[in-house]
N, CA, C and O of each residue as an XYZ file, in Angstrom:
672
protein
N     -39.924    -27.506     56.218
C     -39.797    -26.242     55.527
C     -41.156    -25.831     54.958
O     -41.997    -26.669     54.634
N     -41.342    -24.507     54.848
C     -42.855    -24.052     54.074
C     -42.509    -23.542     52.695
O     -41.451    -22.985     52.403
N     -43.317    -23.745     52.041
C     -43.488    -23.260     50.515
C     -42.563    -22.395     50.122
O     -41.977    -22.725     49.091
N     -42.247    -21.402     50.606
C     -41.956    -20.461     50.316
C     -40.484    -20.518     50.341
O     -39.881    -20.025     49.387
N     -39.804    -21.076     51.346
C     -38.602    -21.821     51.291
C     -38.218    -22.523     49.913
O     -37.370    -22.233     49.070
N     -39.408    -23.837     50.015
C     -39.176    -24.239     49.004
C     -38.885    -23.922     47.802
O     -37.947    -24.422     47.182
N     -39.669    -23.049     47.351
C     -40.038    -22.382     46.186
C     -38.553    -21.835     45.694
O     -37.981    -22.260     44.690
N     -38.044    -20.838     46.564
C     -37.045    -20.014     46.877
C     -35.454    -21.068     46.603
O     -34.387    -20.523     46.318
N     -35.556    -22.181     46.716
C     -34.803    -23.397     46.935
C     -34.948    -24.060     45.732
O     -33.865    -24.619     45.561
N     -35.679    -24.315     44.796
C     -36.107    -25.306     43.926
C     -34.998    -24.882     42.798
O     -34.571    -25.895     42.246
N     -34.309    -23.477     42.212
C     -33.866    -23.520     41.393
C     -32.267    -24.057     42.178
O     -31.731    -24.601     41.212
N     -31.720    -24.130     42.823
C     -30.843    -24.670     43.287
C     -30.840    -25.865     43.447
O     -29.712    -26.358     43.470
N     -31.845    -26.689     43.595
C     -32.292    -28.108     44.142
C     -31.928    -28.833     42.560
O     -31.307    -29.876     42.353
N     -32.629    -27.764     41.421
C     -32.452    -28.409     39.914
C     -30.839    -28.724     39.779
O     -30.404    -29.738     39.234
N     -30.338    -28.089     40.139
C     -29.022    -27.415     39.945
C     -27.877    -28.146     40.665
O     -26.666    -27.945     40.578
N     -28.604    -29.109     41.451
C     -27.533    -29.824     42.429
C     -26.668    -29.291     43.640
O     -25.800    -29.743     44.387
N     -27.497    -27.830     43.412
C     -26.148    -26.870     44.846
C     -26.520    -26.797     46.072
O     -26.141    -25.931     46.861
N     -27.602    -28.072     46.414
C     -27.911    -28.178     47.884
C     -27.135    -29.057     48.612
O     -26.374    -29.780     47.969
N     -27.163    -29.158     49.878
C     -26.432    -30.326     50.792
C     -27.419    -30.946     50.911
O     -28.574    -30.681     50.579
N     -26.954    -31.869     51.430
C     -28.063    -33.744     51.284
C     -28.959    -32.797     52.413
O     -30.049    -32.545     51.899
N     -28.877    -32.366     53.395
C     -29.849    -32.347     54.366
C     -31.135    -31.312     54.007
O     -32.239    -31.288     54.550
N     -30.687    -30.571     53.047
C     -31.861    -29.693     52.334
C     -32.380    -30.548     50.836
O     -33.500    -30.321     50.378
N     -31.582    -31.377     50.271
C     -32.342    -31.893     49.347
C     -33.148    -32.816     49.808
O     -34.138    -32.736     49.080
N     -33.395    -33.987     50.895
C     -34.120    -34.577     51.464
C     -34.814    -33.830     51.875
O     -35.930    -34.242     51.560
N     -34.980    -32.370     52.749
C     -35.914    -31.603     53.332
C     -37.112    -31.381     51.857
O     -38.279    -31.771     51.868
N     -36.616    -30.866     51.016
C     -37.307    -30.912     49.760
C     -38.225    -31.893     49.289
O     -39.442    -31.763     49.159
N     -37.284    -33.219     48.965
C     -37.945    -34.373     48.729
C     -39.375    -34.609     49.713
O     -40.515    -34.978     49.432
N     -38.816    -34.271     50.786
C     -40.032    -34.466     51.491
C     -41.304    -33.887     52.073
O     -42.213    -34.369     52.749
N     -41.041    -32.636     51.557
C     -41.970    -31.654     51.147
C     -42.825    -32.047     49.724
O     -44.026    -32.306     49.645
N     -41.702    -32.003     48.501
C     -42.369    -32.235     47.685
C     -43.227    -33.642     47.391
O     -44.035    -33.752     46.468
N     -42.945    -34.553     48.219
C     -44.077    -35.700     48.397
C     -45.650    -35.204     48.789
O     -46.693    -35.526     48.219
N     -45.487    -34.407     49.831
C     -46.879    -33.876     49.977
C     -47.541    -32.583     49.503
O     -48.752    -32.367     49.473
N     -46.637    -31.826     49.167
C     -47.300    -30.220     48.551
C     -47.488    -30.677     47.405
O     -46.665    -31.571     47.205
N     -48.510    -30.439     46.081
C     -48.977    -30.690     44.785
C     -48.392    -29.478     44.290
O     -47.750    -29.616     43.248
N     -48.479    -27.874     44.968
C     -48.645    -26.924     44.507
C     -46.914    -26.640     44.031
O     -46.725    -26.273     42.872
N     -45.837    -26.803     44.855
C     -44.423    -27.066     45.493
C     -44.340    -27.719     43.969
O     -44.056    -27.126     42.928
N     -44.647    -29.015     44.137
C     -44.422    -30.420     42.989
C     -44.154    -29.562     41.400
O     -43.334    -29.575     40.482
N     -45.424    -28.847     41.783
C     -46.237    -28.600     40.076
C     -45.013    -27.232     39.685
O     -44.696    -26.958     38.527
N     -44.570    -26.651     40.674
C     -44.075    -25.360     40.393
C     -42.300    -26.484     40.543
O     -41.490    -25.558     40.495
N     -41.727    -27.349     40.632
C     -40.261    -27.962     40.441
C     -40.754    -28.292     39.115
O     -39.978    -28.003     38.204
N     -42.122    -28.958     38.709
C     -42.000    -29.510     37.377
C     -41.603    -28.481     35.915
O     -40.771    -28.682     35.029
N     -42.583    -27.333     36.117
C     -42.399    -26.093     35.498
C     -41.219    -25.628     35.372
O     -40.912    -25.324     34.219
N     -40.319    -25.441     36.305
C     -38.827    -25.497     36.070
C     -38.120    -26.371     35.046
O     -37.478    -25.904     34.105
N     -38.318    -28.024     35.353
C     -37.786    -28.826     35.162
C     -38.360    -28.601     33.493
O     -37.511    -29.136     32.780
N     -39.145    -28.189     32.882
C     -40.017    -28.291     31.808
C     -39.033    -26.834     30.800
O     -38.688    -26.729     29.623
N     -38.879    -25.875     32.117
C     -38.233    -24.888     31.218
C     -37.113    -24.692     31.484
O     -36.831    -23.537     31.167
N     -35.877    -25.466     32.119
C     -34.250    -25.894     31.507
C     -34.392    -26.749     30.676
O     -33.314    -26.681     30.085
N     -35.129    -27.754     30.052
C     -35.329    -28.791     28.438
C     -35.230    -27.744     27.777
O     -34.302    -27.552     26.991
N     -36.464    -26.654     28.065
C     -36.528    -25.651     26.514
C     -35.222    -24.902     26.681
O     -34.712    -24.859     25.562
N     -34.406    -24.259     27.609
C     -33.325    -23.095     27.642
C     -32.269    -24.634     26.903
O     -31.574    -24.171     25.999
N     -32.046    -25.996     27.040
C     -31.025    -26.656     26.999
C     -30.762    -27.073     25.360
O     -29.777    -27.587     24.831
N     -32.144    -26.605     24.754
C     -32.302    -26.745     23.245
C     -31.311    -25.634     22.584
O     -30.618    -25.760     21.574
N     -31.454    -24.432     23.504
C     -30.601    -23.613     22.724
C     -29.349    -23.267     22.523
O     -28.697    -23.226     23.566
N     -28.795    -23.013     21.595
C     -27.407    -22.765     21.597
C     -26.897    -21.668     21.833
O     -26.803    -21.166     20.713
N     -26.479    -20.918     22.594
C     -25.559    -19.833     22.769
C     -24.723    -19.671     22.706
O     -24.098    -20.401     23.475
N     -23.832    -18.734     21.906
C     -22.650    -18.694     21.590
C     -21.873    -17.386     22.357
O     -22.306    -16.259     22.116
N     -20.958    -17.516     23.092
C     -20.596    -16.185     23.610
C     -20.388    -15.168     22.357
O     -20.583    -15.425     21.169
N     -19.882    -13.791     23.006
C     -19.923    -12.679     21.971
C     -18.298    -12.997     21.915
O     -17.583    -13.726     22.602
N     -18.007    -12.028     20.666
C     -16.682    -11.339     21.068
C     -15.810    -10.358     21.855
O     -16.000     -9.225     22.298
N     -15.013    -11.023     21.861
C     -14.276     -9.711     22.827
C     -14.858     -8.323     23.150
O     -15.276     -7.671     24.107
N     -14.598     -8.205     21.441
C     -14.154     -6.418     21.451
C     -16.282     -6.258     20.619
O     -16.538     -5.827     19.495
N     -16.766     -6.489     21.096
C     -17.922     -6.852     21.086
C     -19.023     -5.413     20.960
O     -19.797     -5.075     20.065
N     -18.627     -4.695     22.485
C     -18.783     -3.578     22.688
C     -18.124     -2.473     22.339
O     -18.636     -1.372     22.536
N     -17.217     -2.572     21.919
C     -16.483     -1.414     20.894
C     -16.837     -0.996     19.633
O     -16.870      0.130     19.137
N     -17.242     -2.681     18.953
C     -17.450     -2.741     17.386
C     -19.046     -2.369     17.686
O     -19.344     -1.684     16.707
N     -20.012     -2.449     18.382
C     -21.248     -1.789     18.714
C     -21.177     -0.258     18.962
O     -21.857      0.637     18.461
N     -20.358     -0.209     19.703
C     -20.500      1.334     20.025
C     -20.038      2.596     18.516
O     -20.525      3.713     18.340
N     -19.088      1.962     17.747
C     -18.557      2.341     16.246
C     -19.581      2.682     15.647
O     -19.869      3.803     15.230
N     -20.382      1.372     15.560
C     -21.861      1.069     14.435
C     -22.877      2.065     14.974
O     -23.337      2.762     14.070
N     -23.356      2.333     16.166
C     -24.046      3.485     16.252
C     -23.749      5.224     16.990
O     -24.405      5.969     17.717
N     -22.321      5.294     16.277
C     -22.303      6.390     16.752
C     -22.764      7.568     15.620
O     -22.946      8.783     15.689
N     -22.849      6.620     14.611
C     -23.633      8.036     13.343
C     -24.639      8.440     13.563
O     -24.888      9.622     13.325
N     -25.921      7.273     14.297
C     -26.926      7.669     14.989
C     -27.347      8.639     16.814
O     -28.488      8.816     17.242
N     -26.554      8.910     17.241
C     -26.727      9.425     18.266
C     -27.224     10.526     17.825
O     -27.598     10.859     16.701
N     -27.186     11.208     19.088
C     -27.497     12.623     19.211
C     -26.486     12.965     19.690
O     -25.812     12.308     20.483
N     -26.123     14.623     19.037
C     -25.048     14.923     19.638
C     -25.396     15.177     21.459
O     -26.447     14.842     22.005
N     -24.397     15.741     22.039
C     -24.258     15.453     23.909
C     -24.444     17.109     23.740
O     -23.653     17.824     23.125
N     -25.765     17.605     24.477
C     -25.517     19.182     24.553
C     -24.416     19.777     25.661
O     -24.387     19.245     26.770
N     -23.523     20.868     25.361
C     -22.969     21.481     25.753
C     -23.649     21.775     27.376
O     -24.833     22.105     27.444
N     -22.971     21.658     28.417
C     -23.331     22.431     30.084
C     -23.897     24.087     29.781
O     -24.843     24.561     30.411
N     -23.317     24.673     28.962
C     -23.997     26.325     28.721
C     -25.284     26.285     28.153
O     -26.109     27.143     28.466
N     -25.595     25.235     27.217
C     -26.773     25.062     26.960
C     -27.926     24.981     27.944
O     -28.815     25.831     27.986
N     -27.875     24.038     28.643
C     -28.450     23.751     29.678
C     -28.364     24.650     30.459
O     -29.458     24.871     30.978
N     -27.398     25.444     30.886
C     -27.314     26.232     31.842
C     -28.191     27.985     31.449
O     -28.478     28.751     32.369
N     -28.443     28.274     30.171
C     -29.175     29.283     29.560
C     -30.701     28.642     29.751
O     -31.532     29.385     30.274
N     -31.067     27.454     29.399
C     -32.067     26.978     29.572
C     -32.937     27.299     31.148
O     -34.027     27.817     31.391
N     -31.863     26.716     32.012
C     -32.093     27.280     33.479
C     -32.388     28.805     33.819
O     -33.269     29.121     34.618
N     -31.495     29.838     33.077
C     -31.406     31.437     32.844
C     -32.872     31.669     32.635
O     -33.507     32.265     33.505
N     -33.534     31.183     31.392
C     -34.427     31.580     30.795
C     -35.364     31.177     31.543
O     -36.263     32.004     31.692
N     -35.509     30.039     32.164
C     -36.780     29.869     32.958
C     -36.851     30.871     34.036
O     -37.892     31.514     34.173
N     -35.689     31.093     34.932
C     -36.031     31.910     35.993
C     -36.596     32.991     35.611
O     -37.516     33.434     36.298
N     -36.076     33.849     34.124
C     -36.420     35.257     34.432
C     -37.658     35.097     33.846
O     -38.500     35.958     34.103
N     -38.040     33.934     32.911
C     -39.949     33.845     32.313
C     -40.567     33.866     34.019
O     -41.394     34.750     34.243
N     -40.278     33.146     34.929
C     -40.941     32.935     35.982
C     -40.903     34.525     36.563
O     -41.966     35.119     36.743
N     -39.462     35.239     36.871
C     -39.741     36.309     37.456
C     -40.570     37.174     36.339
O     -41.721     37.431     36.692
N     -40.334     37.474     35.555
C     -41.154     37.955     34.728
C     -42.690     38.402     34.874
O     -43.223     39.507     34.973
N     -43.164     37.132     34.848
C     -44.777     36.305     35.187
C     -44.918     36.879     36.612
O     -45.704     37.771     36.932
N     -44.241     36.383     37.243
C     -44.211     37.055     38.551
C     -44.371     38.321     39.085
O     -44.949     38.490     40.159
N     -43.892     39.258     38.405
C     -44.141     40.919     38.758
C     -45.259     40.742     37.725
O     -46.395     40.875     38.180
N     -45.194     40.577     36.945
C     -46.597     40.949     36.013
C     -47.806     40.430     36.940
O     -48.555     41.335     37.308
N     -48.057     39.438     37.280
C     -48.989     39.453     38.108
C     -49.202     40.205     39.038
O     -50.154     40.986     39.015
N     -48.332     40.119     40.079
C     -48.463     41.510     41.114
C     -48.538     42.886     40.813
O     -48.828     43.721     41.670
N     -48.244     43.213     39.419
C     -48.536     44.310     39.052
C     -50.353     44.590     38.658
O     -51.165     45.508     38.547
N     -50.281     43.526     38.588
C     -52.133     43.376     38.346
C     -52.763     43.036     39.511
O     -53.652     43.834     39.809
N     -52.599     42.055     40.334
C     -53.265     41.920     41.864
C     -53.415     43.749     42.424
O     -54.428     44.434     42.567
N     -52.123     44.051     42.608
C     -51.897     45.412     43.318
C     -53.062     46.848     42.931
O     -53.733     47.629     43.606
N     -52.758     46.569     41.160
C     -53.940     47.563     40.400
C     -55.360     47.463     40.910
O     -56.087     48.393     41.260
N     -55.701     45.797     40.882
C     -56.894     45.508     41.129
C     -57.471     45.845     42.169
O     -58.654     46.158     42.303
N     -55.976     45.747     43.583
C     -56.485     45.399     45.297
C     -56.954     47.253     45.337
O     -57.937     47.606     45.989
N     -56.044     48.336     44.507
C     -56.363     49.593     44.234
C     -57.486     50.308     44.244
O     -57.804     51.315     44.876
N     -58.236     49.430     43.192
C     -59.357     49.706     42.598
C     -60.513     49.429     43.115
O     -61.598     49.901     42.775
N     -60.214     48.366     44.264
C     -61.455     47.528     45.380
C     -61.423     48.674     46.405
O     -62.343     49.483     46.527
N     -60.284     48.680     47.139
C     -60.303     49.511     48.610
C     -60.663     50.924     48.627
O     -60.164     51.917     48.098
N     -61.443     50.776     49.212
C     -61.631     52.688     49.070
C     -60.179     53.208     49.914
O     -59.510     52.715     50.822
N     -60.076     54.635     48.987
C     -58.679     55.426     49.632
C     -58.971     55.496     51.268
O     -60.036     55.584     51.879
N     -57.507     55.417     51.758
C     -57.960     55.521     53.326
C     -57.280     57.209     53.661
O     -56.254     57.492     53.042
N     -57.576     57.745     54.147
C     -56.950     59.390     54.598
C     -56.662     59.391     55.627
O     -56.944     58.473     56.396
N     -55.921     60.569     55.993
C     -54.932     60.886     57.107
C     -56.045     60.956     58.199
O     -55.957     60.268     59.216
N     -57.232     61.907     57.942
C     -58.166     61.311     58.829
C     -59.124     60.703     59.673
O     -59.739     60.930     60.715
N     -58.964     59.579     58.535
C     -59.942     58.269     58.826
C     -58.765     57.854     60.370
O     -59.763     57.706     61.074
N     -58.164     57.712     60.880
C     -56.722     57.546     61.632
C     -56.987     58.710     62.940
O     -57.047     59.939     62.900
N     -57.143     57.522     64.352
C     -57.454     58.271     65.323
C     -56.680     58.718     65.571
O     -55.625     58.129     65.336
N     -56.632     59.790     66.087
C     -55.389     60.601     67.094
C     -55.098     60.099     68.123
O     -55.805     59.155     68.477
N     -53.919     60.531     69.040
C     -53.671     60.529     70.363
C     -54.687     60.795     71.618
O     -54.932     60.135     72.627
N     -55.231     62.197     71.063
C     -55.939     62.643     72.311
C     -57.707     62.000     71.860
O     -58.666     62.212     72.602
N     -57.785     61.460     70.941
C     -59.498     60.774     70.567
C     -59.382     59.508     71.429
O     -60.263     59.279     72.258
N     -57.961     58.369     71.220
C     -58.117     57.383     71.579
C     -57.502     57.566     72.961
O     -56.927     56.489     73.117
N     -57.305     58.211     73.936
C     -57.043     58.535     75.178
C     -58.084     58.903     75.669
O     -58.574     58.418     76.689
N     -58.620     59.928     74.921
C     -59.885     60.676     76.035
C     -61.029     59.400     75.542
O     -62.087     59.689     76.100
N     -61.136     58.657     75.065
C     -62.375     57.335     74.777
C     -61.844     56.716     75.852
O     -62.679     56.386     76.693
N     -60.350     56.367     76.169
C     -60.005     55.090     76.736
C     -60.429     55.922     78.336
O     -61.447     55.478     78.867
N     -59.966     56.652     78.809
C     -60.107     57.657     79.904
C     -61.549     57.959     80.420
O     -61.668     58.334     81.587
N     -62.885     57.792     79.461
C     -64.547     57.708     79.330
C     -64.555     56.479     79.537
O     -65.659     56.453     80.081
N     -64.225     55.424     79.548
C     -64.489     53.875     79.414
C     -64.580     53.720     81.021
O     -65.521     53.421     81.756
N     -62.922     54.117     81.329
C     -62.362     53.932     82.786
C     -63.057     54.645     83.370
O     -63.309     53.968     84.366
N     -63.635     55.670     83.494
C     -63.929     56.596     84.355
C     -65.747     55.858     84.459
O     -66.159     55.873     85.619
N     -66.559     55.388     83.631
C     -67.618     55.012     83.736
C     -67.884     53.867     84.418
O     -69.087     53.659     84.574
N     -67.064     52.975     84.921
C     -66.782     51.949     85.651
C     -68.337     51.360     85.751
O     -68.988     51.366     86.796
N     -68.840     50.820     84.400
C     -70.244     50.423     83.965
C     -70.092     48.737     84.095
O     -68.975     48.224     84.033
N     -71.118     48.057     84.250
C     -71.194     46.544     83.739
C     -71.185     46.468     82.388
O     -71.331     47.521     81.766
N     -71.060     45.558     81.861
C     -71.039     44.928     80.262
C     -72.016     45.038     79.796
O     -71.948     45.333     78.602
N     -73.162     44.918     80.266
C     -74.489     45.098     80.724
C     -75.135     46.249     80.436
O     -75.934     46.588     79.564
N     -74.523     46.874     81.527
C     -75.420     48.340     81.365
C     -74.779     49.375     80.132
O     -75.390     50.134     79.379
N     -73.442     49.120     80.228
C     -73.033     49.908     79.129
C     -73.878     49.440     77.924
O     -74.416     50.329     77.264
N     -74.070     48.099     77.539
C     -74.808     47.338     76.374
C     -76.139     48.411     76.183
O     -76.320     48.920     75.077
N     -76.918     48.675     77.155
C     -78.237     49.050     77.060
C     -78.219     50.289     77.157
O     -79.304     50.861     77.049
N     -76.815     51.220     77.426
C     -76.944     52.590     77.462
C     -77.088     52.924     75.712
O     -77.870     53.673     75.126
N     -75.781     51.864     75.083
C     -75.201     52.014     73.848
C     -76.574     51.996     73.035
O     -76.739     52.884     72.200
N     -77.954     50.668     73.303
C     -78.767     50.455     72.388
C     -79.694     51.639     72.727
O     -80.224     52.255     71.802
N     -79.899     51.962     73.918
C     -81.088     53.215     73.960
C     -80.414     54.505     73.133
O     -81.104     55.419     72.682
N     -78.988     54.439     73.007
C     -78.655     55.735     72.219
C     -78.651     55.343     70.850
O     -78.492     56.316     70.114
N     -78.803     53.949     70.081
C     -79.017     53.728     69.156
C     -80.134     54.114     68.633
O     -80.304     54.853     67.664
N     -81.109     53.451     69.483
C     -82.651     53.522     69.237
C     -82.924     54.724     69.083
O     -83.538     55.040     68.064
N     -82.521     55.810     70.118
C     -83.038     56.798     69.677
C     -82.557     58.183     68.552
O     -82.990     59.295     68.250
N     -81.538     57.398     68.243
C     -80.728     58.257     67.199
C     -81.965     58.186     65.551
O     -82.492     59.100     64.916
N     -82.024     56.316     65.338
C     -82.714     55.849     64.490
C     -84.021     55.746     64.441
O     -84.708     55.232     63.559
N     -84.500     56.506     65.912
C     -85.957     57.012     66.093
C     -86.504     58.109     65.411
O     -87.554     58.274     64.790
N     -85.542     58.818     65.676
C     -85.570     60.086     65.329
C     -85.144     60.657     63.730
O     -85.603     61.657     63.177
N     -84.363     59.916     63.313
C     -84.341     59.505     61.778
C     -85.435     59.593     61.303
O     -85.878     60.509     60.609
N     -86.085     58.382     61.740
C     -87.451     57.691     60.994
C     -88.492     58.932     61.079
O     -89.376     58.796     60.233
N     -88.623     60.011     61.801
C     -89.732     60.404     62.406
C     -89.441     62.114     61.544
O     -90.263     63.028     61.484
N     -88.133     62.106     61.012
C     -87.802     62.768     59.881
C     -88.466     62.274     58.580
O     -89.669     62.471     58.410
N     -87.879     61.776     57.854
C     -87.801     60.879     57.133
C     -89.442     61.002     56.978
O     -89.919     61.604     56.016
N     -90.245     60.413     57.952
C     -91.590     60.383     57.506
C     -92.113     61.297     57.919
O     -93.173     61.128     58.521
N     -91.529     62.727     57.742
C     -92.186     64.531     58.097
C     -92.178     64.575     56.485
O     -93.112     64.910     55.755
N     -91.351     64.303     56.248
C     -90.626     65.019     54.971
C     -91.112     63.860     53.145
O     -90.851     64.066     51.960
N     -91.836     62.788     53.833
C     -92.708     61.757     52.602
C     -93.922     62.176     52.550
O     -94.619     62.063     51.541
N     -94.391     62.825     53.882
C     -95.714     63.685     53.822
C     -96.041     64.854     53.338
O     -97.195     65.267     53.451
């Protein structure tokens, strides 16, 4: 057997509630384990001290005459409505809290976004006749790229060439 057996075994072994073939298994363990030995002795050391003492059972009605003696001290048992208002009150603090915040996110998100208007919002015939210019130009990725930047360039050419008529 290993230790752990043993170990697991030893308060029974004190106790006499083994069969011969596990108390010899023991014995003969505990000839060679020190650690096994030292941990039966420790036992054996503390049923002397439990055998010093005297215990006396209780009485009967033991738990009755206890339960008498401190019932002046309790607390009273709250009522289920109690508890159940308790529950009331949290939800509506939470809903509460709840719109109040969104009433403030919403003000705030207000106050960030610039207004959007009816005609910031393409039409039918803007985003048809674009989509209808796309198709019809049957361009590379490419060339459209370099049509788009030469009309950049020269939009912001021509800016600049304002711009510095008018610092002079």
């Amino acid at each position: 057997m290993d230790c752990n057996k043993i170990q697991e075994n030893l308060v029974a072994y004190l106790h006499g509630e083994l069969n011969k073939k596990k108390v010899k298994a023991i014995h003969q363990h505990l000839s060679g384990c020190e650690v096994c030995l030292e941990e039966e002795f420790e036992l054996r050391k503390t049923n002397r001290i439990m055998d010093k003492f005297q215990f006396e059972a209780l009485p009967e009605n033991f738990d009755a005459e206890l339960h008498q003696k401190l019932k002046p001290f309790q607390k009273p048992v709250s009522s289920d409505k109690s508890g159940f208002r308790r529950i009331v009150y949290a939800i509506a603090a939470t809903l509460i809290i709840t719109i109040g915040l969104e009433f403030f996110i919403f003000q705030f998100m207000r106050s960030v976004q610039p207004s959007i208007q009816f005609t910031d919002f393409p039409t039918t015939q803007t985003v048809f006749k674009s989509a209808s210019e796309i198709a019809s130009q049957k361009f590379s990725l490419k060339q459209r790229y370099i049509k788009k930047f030469s009309r950049y360039k020269k939009e912001h050419s021509d800016n600049n060439k304002v711009k510095f008529r008018n610092n002079i």
